[in-house]
TIDO-188389 format. One line per field, with one value per residue (C-alpha): residue number from 1; x, y, z; residue in three letters. Coordinates in pm, 1 decimal. Layout:
N
k = (NUM/...)
x = (X/...)
y = (Y/...)
z = (Z/...)
r = (ALA/...)
//
This chain:
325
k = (1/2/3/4/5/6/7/8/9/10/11/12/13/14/15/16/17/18/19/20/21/22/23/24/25/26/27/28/29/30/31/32/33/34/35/36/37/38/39/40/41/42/43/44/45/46/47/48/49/50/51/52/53/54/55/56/57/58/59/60/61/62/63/64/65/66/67/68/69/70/71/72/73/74/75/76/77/78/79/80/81/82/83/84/85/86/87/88/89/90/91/92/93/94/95/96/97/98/99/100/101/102/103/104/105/106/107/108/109/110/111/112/113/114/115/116/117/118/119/120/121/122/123/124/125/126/127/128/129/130/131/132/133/134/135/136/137/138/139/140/141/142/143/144/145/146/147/148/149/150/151/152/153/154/155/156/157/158/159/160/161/162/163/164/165/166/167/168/169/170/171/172/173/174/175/176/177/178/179/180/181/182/183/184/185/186/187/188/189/190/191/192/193/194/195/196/197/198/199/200/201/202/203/204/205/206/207/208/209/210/211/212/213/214/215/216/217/218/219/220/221/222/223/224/225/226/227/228/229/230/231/232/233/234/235/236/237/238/239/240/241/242/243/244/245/246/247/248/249/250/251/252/253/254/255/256/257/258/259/260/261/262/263/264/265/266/267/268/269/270/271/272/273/274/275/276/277/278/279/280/281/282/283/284/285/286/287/288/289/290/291/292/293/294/295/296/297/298/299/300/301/302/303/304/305/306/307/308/309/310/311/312/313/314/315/316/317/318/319/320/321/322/323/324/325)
x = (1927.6/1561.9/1346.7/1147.9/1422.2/1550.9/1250.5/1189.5/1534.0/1476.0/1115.1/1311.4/1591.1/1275.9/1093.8/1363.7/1279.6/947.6/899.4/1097.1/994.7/604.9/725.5/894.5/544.5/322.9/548.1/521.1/161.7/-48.5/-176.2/-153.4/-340.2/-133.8/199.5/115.1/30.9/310.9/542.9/430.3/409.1/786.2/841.7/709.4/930.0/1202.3/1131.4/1070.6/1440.9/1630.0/1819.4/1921.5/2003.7/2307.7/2440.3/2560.4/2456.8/2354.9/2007.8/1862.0/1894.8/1756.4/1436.1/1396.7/1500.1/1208.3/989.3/1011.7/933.9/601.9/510.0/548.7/360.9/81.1/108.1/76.4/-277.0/-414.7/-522.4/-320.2/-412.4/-547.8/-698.5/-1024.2/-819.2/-677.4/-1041.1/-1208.8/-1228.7/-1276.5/-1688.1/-1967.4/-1962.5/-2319.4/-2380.4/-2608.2/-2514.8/-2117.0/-2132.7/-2127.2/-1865.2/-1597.5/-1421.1/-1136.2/-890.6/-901.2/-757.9/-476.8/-495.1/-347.1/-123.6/20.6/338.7/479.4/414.0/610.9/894.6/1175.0/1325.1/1547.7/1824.1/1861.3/1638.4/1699.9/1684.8/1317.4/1187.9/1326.1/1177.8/825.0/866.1/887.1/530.9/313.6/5.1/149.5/476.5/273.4/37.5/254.5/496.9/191.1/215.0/561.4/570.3/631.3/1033.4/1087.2/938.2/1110.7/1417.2/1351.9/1259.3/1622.5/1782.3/1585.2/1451.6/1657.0/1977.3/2094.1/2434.2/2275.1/2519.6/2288.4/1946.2/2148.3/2197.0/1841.3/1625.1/1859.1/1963.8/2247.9/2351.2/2287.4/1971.4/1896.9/2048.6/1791.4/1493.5/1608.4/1599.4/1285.5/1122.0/1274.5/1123.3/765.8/784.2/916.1/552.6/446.3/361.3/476.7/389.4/362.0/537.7/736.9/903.8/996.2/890.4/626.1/688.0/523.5/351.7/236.4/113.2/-81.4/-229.8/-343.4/-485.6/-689.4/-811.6/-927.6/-1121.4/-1294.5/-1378.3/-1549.8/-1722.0/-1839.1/-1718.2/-1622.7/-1560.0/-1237.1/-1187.4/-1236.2/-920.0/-711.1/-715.9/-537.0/-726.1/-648.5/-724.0/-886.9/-1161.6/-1134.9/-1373.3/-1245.9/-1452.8/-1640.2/-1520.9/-1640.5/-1333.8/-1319.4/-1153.0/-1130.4/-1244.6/-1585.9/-1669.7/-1534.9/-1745.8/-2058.2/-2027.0/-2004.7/-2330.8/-2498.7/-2496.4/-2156.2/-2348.8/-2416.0/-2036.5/-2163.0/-2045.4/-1794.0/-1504.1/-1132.3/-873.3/-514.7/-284.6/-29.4/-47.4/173.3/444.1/140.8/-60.4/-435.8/-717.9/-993.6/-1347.6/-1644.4/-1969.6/-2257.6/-2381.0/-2757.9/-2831.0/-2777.2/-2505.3/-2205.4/-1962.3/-1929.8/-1621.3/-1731.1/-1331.9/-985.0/-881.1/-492.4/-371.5/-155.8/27.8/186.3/314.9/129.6/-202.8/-393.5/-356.8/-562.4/-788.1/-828.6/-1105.7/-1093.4/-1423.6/-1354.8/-1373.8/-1448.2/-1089.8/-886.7/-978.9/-848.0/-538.8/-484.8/-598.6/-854.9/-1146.4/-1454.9/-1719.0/-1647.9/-1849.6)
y = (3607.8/3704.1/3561.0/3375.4/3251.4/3109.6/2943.6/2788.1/2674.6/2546.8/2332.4/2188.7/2060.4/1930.4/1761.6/1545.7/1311.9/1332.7/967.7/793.2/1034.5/954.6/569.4/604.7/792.3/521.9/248.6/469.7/565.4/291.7/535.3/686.7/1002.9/1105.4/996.0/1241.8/1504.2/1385.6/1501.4/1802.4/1921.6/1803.5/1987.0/2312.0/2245.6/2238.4/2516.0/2767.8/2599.0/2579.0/2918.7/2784.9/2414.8/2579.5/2202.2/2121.4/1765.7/1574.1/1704.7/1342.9/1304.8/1643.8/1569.6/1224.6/1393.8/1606.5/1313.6/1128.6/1357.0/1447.2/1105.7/1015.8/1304.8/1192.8/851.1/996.5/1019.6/798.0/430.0/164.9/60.7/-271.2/-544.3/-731.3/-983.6/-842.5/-788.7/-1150.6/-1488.6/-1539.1/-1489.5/-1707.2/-1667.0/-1697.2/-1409.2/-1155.9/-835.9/-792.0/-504.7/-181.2/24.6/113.9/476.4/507.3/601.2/234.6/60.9/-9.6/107.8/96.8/344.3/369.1/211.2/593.5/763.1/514.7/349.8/552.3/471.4/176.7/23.8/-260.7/-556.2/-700.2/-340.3/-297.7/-627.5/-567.1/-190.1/-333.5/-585.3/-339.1/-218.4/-533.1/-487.1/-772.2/-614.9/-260.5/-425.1/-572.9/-253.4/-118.1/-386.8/-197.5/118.3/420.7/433.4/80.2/94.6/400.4/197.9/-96.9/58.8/280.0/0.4/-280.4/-123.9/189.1/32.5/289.1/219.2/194.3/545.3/764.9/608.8/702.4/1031.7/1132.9/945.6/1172.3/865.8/578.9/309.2/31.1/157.8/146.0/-200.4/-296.4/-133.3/-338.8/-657.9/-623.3/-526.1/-810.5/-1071.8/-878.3/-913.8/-1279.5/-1440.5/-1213.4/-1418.4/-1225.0/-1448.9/-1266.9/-1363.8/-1072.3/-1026.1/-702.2/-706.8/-989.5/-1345.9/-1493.7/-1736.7/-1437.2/-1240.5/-1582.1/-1582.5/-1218.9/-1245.1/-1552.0/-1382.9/-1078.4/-1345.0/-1537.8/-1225.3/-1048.2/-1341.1/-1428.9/-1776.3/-1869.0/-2223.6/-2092.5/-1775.7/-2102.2/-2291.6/-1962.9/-1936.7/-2094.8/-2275.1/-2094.8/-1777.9/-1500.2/-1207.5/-873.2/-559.1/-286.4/-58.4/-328.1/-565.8/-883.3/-1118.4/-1480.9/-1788.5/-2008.5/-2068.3/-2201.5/-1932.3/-1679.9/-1813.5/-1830.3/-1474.8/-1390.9/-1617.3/-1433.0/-1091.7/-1049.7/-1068.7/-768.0/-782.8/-994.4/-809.0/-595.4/-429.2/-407.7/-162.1/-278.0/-54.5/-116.5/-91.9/-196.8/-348.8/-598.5/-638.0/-401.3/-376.8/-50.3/-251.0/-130.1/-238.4/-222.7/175.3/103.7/407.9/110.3/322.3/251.9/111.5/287.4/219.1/-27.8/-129.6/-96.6/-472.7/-577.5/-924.1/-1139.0/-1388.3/-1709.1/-2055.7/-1940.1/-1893.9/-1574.9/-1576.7/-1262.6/-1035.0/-739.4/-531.8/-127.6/11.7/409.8/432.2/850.1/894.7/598.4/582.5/987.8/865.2/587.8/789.3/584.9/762.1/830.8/617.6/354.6/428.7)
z = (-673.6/-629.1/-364.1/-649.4/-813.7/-436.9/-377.6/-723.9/-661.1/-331.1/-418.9/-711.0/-493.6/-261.8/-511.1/-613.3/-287.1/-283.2/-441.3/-154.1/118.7/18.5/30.4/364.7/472.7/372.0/543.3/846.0/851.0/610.7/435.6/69.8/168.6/495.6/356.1/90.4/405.3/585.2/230.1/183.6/584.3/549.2/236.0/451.3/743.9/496.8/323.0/591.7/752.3/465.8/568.8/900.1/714.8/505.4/463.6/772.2/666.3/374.6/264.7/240.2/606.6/664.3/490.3/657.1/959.1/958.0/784.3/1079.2/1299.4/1139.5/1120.6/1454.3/1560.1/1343.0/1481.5/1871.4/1771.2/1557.5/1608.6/1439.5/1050.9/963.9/748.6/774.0/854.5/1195.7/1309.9/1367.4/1231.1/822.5/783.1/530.0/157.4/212.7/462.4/314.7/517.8/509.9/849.3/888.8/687.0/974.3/944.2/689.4/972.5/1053.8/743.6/569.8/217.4/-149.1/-285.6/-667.2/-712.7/-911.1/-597.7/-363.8/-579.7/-706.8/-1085.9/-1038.7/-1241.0/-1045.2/-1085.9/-755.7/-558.2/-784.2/-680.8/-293.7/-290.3/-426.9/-110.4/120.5/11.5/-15.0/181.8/387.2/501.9/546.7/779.8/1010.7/1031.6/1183.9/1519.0/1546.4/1827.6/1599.7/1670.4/1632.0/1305.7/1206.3/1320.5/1125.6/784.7/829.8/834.7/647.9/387.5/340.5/445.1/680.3/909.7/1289.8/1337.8/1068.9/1224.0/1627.5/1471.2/1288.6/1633.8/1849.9/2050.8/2047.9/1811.2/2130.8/2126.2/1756.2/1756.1/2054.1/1846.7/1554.4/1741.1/1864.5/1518.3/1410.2/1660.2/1608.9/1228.8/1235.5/1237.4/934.2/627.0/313.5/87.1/-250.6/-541.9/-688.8/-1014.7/-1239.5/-1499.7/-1434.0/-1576.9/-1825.1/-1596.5/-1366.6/-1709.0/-1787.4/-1451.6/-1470.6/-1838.6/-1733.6/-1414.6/-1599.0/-1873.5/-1593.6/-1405.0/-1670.4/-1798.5/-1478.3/-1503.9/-1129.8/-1240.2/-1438.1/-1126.9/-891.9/-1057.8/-1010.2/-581.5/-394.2/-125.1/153.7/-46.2/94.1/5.2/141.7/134.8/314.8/434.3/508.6/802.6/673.7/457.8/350.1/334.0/67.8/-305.8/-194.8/39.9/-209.0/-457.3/-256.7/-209.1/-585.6/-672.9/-387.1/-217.9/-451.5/-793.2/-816.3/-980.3/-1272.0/-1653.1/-1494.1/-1661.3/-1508.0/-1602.1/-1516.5/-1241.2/-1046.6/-638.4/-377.9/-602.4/-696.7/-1009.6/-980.7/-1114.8/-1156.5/-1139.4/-1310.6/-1250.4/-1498.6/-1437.9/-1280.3/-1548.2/-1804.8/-1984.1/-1940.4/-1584.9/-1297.2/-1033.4/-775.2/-625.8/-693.9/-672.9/-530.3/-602.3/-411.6/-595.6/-453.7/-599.3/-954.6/-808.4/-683.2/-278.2/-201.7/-366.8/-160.5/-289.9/-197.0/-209.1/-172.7/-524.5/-487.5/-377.0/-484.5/-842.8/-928.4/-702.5/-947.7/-1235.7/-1295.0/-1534.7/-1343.7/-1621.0/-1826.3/-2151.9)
r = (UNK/UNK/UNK/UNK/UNK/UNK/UNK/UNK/UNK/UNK/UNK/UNK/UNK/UNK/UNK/UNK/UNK/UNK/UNK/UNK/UNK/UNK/UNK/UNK/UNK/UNK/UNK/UNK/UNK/UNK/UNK/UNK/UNK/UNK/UNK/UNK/UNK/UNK/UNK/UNK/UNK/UNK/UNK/UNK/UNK/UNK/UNK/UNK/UNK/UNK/UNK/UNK/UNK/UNK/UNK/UNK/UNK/UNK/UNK/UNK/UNK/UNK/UNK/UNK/UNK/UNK/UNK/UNK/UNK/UNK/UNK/UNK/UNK/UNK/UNK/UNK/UNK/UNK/UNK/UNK/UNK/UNK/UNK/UNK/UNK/UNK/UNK/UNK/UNK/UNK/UNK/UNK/UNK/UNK/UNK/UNK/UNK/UNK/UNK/UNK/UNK/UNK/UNK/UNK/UNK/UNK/UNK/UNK/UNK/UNK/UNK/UNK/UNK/UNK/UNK/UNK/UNK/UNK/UNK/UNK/UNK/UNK/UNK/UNK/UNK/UNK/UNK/UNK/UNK/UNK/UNK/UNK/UNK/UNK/UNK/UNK/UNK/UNK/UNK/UNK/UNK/UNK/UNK/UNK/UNK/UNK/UNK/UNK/UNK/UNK/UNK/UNK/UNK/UNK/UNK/UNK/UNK/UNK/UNK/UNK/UNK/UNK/UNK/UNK/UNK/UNK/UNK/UNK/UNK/UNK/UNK/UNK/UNK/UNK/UNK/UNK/UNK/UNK/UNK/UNK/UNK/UNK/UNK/UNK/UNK/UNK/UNK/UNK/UNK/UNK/UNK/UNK/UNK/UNK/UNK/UNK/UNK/UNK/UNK/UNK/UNK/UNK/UNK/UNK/UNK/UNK/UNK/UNK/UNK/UNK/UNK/UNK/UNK/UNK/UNK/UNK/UNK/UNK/UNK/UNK/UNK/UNK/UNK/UNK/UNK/UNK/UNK/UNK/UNK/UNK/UNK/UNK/UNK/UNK/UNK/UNK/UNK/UNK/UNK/UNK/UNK/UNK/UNK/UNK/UNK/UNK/UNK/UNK/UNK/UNK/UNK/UNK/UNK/UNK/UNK/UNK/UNK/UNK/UNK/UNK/UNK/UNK/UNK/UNK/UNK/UNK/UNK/UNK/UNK/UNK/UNK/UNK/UNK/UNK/UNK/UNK/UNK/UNK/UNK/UNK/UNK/UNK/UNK/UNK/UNK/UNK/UNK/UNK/UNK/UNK/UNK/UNK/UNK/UNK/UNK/UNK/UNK/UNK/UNK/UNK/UNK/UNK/UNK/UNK/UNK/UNK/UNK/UNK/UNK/UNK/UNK/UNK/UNK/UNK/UNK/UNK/UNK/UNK/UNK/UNK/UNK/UNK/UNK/UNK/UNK)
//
């Protein structure tokens, strides 16, 4: 066999976990961007290894194996992820300057649901994977040390035995079980409080339809009767979030208007319903992308709206077009 036709042969063996690998990634690191790194530096590793591999265990564990260990060099030096939300108290609808933009390394952020969830027969495994990367859960795996959290999404989410995490972390299963515990305790205070469902319900399609009428019409009275009332507002990379449907919609009449007669394009993030937003172009032709938009849903009401504003490299992640015409 040629060298080509090895290494074709090789990458295509690869690329068959690159959808859960890139999920694992993005559990690990919060980010869509460096799981994607964190892939393909695995994918290298692999690749230049594969001779001295020769099977001497399953190549799943290999690649996480060597997933793990590039992610928890990446996480040696960088800062943990966040939300507004992790930052200070809830701000004023009515404030007119929402901070300084903080660096991107900071904050948690969206990734497509095709690049993180693998095709599913299952109903209940779809609606448990889609869980495991709510904005929610994502955010508090990042409280976790590095190995605990390795640990915990083994064996949580991936539903390792204790033995196969002991053997890829090069330690014990007493200690694994320890880990475990302790990722446990951390995570018991997180509030996950999404409502999930694949496909979504009719209620949750009613919800969405009326959000995206009230939205583009501008018609917070109607947006107003779809939050909850401890919802919040988000604006990453902005600091600033709020509480609340007045607050929220003092912010839309005010420094937030800017928003009036836009246009949203559905997607899918985080195992949650999305939206592409597109304000009016100040050119007067046409939209332009002003946020990718995540909802949280909860009890048949909208509990979040987390608004990403790095449209230049989240909308051609989403595939989102560039103008609205």
């Amino acid at each position: 066999m040629s060298d080509v036709a090895t290494s074709t042969s090789i990458e295509s063996q690869l690329e068959l976990y690159r959808t859960e690998l890139t999920g694992y990634c993005y559990r690990m690191l919060g980010s869509a961007f460096e799981a994607e790194d964190a892939v393909q530096d695995t994918f290298v590793r692999a690749w230049r290894g594969f001779e001295r591999f020769e099977g001497r265990s399953a190549l799943r564990s290999w690649l996480y194996r060597i997933a793990t260990n590039v992610c928890l060099t990446m996480l040696s030096s960088a800062q943990r992820r966040v939300r507004p939300m992790d930052l200070g108290p809830a701000g004023s609808g009515r404030a007119t300057d929402p901070g300084e933009p903080r660096p991107e390394q900071i904050w948690l952020g969206p990734v497509p649901d095709g690049r993180v969830l693998p095709e599913i027969a299952d109903p209940a495994d779809v609606v448990a994977a889609r869980e495991s990367v709510q904005l929610a859960f994502v955010a508090a795996l990042q409280h976790l040390p590095p190995r605990q959290r390795a640990v915990l999404i083994l064996r949580e989410v991936l539903a390792w035995s204790a033995q196969e995490v002991a053997d890829l972390l090069d330690t014990s299963v007493p200690s694994v079980n320890s880990a475990l515990q302790r990722a446990r305790a951390t995570l018991a205070a997180t509030n996950v409080t999404a409502d999930l469902a694949d496909p979504l319900d009719e209620e949750q399609k009613e919800l969405l339809a009326r959000y995206v009428e009230a939205f583009e019409a501008y018609d917070l009275e109607a947006l107003t009767a779809l939050l909850r009332e401890d919802a919040t507002l988000s604006m990453p990379p902005v600091p600033l979030w709020l509480r609340g449907p007045d607050d929220i919609v003092a912010w839309m009449l005010g420094t937030g208007s800017g928003c009036r007669g836009s246009r949203l394009v559905p997607v899918t993030a985080n195992g949650m319903p999305a939206f592409g937003q597109y304000r009016p172009s100040l050119t007067g032709a046409g939209h332009d992308p002003w946020a990718l938009i995540v909802l949280e849903l909860s009890g048949g009401r909208i509990a979040a709206v987390n608004n990403f504003l790095d449209t230049q490299r989240l909308f051609p992640l989403f595939d989102l077009p560039t103008h609205l015409g």
